[in-house]
LUMROVO-777215 format. One line per field, with one value per residue (C-alpha): residue number from 0; residue in three letters; y, z, x. Coordinates in nm, 4 decimals, always signed. Each point is the difference from the previous one (the first is absolute). Example, Ala and Ser with C-alpha at 12.3 -4.5 7.8 and 13.67 -1.06 7.14 Angstrom:
num = [0;1] .
residu = [ala;ser] .
yy = [-0.4500;+0.3440] .
zz = [+0.7800;-0.0660] .
xx = [+1.2300;+0.1370] .
//
This chain:
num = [0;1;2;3;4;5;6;7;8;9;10;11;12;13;14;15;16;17;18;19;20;21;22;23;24;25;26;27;28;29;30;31;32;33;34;35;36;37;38;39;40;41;42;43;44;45;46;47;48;49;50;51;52;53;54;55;56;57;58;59;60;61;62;63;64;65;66;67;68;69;70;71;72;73;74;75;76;77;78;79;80;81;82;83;84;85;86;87;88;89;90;91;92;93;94;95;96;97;98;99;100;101;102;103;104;105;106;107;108;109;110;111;112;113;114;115;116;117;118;119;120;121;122;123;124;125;126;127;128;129;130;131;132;133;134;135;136;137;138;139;140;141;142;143;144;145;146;147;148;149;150;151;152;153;154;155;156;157;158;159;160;161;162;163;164;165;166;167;168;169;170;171;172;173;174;175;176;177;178;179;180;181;182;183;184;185;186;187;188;189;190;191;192;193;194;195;196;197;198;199;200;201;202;203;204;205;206;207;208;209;210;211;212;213;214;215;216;217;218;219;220;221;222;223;224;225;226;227;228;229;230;231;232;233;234;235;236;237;238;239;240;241;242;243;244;245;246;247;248;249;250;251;252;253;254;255;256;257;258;259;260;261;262;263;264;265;266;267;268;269;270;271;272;273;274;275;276;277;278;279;280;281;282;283;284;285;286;287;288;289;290;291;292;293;294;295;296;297;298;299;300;301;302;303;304;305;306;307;308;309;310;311;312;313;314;315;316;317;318;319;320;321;322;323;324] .
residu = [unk;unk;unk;unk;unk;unk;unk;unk;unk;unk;unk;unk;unk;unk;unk;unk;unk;unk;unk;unk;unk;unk;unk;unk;unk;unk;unk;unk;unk;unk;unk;unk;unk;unk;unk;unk;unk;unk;unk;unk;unk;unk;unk;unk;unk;unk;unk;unk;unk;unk;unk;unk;unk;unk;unk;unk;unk;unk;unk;unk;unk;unk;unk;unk;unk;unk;unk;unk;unk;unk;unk;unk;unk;unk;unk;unk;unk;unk;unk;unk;unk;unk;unk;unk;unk;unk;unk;unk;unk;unk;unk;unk;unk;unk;unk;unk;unk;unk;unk;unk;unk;unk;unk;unk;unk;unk;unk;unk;unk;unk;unk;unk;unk;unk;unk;unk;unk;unk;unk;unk;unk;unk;unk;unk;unk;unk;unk;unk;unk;unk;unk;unk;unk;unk;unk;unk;unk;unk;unk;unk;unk;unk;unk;unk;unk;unk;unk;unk;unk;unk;unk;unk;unk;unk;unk;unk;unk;unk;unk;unk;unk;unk;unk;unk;unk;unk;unk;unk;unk;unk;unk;unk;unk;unk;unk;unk;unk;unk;unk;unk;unk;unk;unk;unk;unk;unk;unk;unk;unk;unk;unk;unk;unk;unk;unk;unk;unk;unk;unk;unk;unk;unk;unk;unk;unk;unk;unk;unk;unk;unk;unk;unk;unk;unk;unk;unk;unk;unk;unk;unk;unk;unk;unk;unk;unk;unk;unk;unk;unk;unk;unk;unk;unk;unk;unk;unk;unk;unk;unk;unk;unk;unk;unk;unk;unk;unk;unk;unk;unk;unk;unk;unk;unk;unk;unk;unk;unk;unk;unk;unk;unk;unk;unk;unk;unk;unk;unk;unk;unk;unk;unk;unk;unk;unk;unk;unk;unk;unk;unk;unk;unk;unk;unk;unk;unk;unk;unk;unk;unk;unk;unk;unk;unk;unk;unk;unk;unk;unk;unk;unk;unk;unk;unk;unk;unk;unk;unk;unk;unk;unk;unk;unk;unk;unk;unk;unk;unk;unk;unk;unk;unk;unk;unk;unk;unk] .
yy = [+12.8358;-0.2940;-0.3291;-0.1527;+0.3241;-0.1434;-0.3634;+0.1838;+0.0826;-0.3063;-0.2425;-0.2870;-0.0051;-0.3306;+0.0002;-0.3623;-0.3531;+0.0213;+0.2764;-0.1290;-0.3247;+0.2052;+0.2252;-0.2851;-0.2009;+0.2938;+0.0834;-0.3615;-0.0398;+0.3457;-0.0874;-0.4055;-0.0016;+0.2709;-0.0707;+0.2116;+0.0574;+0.0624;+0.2506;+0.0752;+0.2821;+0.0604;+0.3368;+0.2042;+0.3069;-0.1621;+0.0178;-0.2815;+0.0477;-0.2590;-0.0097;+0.1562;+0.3069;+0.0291;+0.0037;+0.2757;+0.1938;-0.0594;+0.1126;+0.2861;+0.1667;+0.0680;-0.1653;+0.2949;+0.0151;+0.2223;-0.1744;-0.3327;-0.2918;-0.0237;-0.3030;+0.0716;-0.0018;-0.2853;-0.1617;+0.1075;-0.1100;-0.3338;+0.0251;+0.0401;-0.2617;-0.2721;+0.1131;-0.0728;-0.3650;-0.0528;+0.1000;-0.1990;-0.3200;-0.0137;+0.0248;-0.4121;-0.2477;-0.3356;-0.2001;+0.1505;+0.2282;+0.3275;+0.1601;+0.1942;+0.3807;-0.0576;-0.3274;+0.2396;+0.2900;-0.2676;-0.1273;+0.3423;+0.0541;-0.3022;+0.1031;+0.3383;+0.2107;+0.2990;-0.0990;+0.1332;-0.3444;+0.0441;-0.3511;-0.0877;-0.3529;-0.1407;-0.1400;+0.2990;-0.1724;-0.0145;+0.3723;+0.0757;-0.1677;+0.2417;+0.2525;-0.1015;-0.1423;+0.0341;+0.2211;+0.1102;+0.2166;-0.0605;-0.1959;+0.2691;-0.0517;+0.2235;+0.1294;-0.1758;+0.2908;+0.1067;-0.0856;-0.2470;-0.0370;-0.2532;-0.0204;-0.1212;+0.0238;-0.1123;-0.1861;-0.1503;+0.0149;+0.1328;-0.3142;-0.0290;-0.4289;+0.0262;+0.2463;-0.0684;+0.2811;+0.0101;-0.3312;+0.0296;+0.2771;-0.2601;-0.1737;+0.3466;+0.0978;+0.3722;+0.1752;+0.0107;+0.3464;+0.2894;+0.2183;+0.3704;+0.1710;-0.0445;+0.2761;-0.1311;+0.1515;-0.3366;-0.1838;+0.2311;-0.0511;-0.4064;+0.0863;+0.2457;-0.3138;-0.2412;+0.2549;+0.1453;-0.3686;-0.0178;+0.2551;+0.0119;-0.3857;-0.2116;-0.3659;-0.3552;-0.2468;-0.3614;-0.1485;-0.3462;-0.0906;-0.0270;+0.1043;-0.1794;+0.3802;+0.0489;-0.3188;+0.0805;+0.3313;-0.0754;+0.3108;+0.1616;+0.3871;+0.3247;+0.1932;+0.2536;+0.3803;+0.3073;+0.1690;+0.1877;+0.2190;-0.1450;-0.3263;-0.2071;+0.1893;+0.3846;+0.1004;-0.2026;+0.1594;-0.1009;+0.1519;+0.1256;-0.1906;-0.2465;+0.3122;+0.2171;+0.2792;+0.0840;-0.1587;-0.0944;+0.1222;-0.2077;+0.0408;-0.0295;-0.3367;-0.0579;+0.0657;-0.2666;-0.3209;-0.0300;-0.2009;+0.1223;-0.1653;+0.2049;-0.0681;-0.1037;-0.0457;-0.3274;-0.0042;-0.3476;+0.1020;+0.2389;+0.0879;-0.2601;-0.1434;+0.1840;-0.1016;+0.1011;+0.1583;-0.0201;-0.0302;+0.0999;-0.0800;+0.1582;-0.2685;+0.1770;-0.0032;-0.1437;-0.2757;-0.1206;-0.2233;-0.1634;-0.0342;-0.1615;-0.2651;-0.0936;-0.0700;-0.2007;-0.1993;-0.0318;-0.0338;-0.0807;+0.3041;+0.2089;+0.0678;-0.3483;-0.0984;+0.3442;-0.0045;-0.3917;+0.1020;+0.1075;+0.3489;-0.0294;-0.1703;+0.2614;+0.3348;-0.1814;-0.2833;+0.1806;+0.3282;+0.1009;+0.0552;+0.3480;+0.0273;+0.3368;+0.2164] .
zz = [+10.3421;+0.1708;-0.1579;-0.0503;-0.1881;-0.2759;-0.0734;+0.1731;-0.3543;-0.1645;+0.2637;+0.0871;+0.3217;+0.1989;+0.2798;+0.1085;-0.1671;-0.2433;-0.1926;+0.0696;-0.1753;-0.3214;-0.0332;-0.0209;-0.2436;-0.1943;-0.0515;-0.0517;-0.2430;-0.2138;-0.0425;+0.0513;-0.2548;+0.2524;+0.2890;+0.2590;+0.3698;+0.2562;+0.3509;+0.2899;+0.2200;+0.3495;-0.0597;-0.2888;+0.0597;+0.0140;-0.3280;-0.2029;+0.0727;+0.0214;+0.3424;-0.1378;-0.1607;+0.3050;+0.2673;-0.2320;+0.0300;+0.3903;+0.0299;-0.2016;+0.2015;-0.0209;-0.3238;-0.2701;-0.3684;-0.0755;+0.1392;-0.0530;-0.1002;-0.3575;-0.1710;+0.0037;+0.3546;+0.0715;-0.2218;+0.2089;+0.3097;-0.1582;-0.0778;+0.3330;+0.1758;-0.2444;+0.0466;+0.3429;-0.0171;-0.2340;+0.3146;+0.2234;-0.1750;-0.0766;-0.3957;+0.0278;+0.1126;+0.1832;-0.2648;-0.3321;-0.0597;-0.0723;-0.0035;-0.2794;+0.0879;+0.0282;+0.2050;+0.2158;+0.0042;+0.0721;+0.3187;+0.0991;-0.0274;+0.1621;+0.3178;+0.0145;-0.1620;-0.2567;-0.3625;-0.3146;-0.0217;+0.0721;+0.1515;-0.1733;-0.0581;-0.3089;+0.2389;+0.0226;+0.2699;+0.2201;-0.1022;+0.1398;+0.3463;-0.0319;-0.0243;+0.3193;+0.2142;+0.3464;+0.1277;+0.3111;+0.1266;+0.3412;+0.0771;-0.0926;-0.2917;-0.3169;-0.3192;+0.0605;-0.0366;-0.3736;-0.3388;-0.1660;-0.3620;-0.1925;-0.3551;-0.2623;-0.2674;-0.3208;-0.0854;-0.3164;-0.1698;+0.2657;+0.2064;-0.0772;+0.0826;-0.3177;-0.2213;-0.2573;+0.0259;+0.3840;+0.1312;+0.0663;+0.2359;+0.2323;+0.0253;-0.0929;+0.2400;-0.0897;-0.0299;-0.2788;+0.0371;-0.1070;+0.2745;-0.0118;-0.3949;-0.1215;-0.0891;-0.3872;-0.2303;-0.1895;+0.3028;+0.1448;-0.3234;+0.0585;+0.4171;-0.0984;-0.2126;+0.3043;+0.2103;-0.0917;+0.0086;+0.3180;+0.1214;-0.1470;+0.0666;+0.2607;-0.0055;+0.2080;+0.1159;+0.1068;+0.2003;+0.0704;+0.3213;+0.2062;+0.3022;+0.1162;+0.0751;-0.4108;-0.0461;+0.2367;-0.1495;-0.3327;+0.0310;-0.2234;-0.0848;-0.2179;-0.0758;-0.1764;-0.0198;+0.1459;-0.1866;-0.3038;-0.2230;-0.3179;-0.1472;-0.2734;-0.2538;+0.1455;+0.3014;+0.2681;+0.1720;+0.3397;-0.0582;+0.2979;-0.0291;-0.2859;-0.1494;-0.0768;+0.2504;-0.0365;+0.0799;+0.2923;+0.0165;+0.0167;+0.3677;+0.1320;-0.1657;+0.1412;+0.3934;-0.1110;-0.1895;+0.0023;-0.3177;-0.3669;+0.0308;-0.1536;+0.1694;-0.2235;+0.0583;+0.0486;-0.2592;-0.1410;-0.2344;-0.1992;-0.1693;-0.1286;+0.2218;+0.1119;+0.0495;+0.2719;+0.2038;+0.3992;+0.1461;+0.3514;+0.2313;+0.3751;+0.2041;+0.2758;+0.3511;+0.1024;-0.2350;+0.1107;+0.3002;-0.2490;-0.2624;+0.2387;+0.1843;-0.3572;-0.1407;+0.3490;-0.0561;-0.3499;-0.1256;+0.3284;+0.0024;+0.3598;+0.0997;+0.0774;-0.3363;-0.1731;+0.2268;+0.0148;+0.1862;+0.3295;-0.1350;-0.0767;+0.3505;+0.1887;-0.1668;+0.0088;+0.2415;+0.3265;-0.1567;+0.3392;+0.1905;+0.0224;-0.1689;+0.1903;+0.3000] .
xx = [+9.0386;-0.1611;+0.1230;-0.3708;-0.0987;+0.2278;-0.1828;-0.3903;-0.0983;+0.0063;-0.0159;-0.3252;-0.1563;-0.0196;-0.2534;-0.0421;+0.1507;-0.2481;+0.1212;+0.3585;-0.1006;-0.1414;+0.2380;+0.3068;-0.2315;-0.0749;+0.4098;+0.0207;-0.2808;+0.0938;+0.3971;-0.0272;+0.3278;+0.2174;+0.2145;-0.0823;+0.2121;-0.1927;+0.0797;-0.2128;+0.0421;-0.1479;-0.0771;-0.1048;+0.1461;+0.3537;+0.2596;+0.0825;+0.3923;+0.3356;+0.1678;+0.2124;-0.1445;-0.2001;+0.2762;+0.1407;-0.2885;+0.0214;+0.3766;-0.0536;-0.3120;-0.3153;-0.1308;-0.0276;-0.1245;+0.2957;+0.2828;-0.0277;+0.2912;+0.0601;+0.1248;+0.3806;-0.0311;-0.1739;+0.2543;+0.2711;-0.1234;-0.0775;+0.3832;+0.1406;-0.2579;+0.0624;+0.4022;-0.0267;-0.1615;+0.3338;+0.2006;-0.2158;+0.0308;-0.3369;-0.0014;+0.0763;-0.2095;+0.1042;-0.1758;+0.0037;+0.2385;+0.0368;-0.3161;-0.1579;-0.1212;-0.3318;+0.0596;+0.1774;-0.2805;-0.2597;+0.2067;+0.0624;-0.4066;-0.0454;+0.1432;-0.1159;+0.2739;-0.0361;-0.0486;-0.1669;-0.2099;-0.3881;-0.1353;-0.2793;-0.2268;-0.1556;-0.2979;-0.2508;-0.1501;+0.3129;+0.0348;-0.3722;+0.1673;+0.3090;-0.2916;-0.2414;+0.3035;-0.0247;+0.2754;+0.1280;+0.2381;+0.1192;-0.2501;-0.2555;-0.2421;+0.1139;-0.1713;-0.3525;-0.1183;+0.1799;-0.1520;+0.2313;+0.1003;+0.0442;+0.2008;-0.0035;+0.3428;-0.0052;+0.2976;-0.0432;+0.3535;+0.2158;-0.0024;+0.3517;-0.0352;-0.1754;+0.1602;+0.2911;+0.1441;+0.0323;+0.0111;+0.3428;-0.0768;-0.0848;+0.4008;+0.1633;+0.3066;-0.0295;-0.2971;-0.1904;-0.1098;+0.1480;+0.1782;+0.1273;+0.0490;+0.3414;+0.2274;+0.0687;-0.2576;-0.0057;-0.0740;-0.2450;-0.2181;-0.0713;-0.0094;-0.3262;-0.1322;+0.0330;-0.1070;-0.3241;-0.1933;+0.1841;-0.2120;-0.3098;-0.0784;+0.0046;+0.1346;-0.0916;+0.2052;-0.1497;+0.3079;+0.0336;-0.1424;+0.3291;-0.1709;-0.3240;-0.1554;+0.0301;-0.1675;-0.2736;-0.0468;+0.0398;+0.2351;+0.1524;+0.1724;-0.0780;+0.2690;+0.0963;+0.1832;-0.1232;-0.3333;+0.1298;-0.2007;+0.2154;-0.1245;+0.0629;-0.2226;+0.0568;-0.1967;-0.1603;-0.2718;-0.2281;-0.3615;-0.1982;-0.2987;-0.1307;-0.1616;+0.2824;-0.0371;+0.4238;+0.3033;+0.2002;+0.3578;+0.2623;+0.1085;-0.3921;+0.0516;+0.2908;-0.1794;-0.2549;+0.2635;+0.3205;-0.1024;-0.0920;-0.3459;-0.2842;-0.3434;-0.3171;-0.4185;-0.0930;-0.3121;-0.0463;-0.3158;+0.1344;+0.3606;+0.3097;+0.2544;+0.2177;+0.4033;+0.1975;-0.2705;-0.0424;-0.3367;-0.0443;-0.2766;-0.1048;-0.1005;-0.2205;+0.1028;-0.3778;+0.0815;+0.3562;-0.0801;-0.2431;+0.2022;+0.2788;-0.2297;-0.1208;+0.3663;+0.0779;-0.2969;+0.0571;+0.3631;+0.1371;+0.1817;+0.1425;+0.3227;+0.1309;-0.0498;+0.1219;+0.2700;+0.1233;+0.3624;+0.1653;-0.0220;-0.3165;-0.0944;+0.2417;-0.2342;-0.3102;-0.0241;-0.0607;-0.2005;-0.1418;+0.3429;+0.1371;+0.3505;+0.1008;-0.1071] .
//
């Protein structure tokens, strides 16, 4: 199964700024009241996966619907890496502390190691960038030529910044997520209540901006367990298409999100609001240069200002240089 074929269905086409431009006001205009996180993607055809689940997939073989990570595994990996910054010294910072498990997942992210967070942005614009970016690989030109996509991810109470229930999430030094099933019946019973929201939603995290990248993002993280088919209230299902047409099973969602988010039309004349929903849209290859020069022009934004460190500078500054024979 082909990642894309998953969001294809119910996704918006953009072919120049334009129709970038309407389509943000129109999600803007329809759920004015939501909070909304925003990820772009230089190519449509790729999953929406964590570093994590992804590298995974990678170590496992060729990507199939059948055999794909479920969430006790993930879990245990997430184990052993976050183990091992313990034994590196890392879990402690110079300035504040011990640091909380998400402080530590978000550092980890940061500098390019395996987590279950998603990097996302509550600009959509900056997400459109993410989208057209200009990227090369060894000093070659890559994915000009791919449709991008651009999401949308409703949010609206599971920012956990914002939430009563889970604002301490953010300071926690264990995680707040439920691991592997105990062996005591009596304990098994409230580890199936914490896990079936667990995974059948999908949660945001707005950290503060420790880093000046998060503050020239305005980054933030999804995150959340593995797809499940159990939810709160009894089954979760992922349609095919907005007009019924079947079902997806569980592991063909899995190939396309490492994330329980359920894809939705974008239709701003008819229907309610809906909650939770992800919008997707193609941005055409034809329209990506465009789109890019436009956002330059516009918002100031290219890699120096996306990218305002070394790191940044040492992947970005000197694009046209080959980095291997």
């Amino acid at each position: 199964m082909n990642p894309g074929d998953f969001w294809s269905p119910f996704e918006t086409k953009i072919k120049n700024f334009t129709d970038l431009e309407k389509a943000i006001g129109r999600v803007s205009k329809k759920w004015s009241s939501a909070t909304f996180a925003w990820r772009g993607q230089v190519s449509a055809d790729w999953p929406l996966f964590s570093s994590l689940y992804r590298r995974l997939c990678l170590t496992r073989g060729p990507l199939k619907a059948a055999d794909l990570p479920e969430e006790d595994e993930l879990y245990l990996w997430e184990t052993k890496i976050l183990a091992d910054v313990h034994r590196w010294g890392l879990h402690v910072s110079r300035d504040v502390g011990r640091l909380s498990i998400l402080n530590q997942l978000a550092a980890l992210q940061h500098h390019g190691a395996p987590t279950r967070l998603v990097d996302v942005t509550f600009n959509p614009w900056i997400a459109a960038w993410f989208a057209v970016e200009e990227k090369r690989d060894n000093g070659e030109l890559v994915h000009e030529d791919n449709d991008a996509r651009l999401f949308a991810i409703d949010v609206t109470n599971r920012l956990i910044n914002e939430n009563d229930r889970r604002r301490d999430w953010e300071d926690n030094l264990h995680r707040a997520w439920p691991g592997a099933a105990p062996k005591l019946k009596e304990k098994r019973d409230i580890w199936k209540r914490r896990r079936k929201p667990w995974c059948s939603e999908a949660f945001a995290w707005r950290p503060p901006h420790f880093d000046s990248r998060i503050a020239a993002q305005n980054g933030g993280f999804i995150f959340g367990g593995v797809p499940s088919t159990s939810g709160p209230s009894g089954q979760v299902q992922w349609p095919k298409s907005p007009n019924s047409g079947g079902n997806w099973r569980i592991n063909e969602v899995r190939t396309a999100t490492s994330l329980a988010l359920r894809p939705h039309k974008l239709n701003a004349k008819r229907g309610g609001v809906t909650q939770n929903a992800v919008y997707s849209f193609r941005v055409l290859a034809s329209a990506k240069r465009e789109i890019r020069k436009r956002l330059e022009k516009t918002f100031g934004y290219e890699h120096k200002t996306i990218y305002p460190d070394f790191t940044g500078f040492a992947l970005y500054g000197t694009p046209e240089l080959k980095s291997r024979s």
